[in-house]
N, C-alpha and C positions, 0 to 999 in steps of 0.2 A: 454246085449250084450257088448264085449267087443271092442273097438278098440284099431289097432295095429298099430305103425307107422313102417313103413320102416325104418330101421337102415342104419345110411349114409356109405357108404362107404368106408375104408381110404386104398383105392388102390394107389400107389404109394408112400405115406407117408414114405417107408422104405429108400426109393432110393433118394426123397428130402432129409430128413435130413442126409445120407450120403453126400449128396453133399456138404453141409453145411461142414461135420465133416471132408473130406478126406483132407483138403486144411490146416486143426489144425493139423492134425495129422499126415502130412508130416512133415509141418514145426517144430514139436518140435522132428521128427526122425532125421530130417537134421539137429537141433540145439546139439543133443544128439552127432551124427555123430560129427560133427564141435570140441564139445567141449570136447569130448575122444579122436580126432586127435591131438588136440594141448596139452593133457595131454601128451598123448604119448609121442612127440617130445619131450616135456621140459624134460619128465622123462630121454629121451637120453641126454639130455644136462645134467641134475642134475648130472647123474650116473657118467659121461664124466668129470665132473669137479672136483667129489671126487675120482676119480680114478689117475686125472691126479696131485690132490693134492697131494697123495701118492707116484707116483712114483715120482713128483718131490723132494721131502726129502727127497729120497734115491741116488738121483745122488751125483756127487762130483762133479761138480760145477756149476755153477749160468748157463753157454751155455749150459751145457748139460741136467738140469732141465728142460730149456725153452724147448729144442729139444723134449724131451721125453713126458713133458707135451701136446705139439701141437700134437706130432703122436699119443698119449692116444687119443683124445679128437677127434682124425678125424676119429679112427678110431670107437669111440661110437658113435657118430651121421654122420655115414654115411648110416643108410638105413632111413634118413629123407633128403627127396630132396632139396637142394640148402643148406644144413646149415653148410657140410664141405667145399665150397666155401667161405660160407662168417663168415667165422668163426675169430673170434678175440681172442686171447688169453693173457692175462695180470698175472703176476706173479710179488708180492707187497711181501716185508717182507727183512731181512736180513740172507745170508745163511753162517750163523755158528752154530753150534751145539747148539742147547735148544734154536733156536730163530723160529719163526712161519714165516713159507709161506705160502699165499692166491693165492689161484689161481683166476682169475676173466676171464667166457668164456661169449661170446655173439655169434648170429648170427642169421641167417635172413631165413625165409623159407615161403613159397606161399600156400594159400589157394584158390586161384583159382581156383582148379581145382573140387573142392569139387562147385562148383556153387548154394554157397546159397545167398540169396538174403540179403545185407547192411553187409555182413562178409566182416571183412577185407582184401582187397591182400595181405597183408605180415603181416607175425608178427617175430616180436624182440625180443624174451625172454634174460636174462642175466639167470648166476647162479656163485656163489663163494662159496668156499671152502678152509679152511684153515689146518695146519696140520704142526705138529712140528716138526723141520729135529732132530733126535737121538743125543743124548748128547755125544754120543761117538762116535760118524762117524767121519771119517776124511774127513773134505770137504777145498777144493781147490777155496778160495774166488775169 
C-alpha cells in the first residue's frame, strides 16, 4: 500500500512576491524616467552651446556675438522648464579672425516634479563649445 501525502498549497505565493517585486520595479522605472529627463535637457543645452558657438564666429563684432549667442541658446533650451530663465551665458576668447571663441552656457532646471524619492530639486549642468571665427571675415573688434 502506498501512502500519499497532500501536496501543500502555494495559493498566494504569486501575489506575495509581487509585492515584494512591484516596489524594485517602480523604483528603477522612476530612476530610468529621472535619468533620460536630465539626458534630455543637457542634450538641449549641449546642442544650445554648439550652435550658439557657431553663430557667434559669424557675427562682426564681440556685442553682436554675445546677442546672438544668448538668443541661439534660449531659444534651444526652451522646452526644458526653468533653464531659459536661468541661463547664463559666457563667451572667452579674442574676436579676430583665426582666433577661437568658447562659448561657456549653464543653468538651472527642477526635478520636482517627476517626485522621486532622494532626486535632486534642481540640477546645474554647464556645457562649452569653442569654434574659430573665419580668417577672412571682417570683424569689428
Amino acid at each position: 500500500m502506498r501512502i500519499t501525502r497532500p501536496v501543500p498549497r502555494e495559493r498566494g505565493s504569486i501575489a506575495l512576491e509581487f509585492a515584494f517585486a512591484a516596489p524594485i520595479i517602480l523604483l528603477m522605472l522612476a530612476l530610468a524616467w529621472t535619468f533620460g529627463r536630465v539626458a534630455w535637457a543637457n542634450g538641449h543645452l549641449e546642442a544650445g552651446t554648439r550652435d550658439a558657438a557657431r553663430v557667434a564666429t559669424q557675427a562682426r563684432s564681440m556685442d553682436e556675438a554675445r546677442q546672438a549667442a544668448t538668443s541661439v541658446l534660449r531659444d534651444n533650451t526652451e522646452a526644458v522648464q526653468g533653464c531659459p530663465q536661468s541661463l547664463s551665458v559666457q563667451i572667452t576668447g579674442g574676436f579676430e579672425p583665426g582666433s577661437t571663441l568658447t562659448v561657456e552656457a549653464s543653468c538651472s532646471y527642477s526635478l520636482s516634479d517627476i517626485g522621486m524619492p532622494g532626486a535632486p530639486g534642481r540640477v546645474s549642468p554647464s556645457s562649452s563649445f569653442a569654434s574659430v571665427v573665419d580668417q577672412r571675415r571682417g570683424v569689428q573688434p
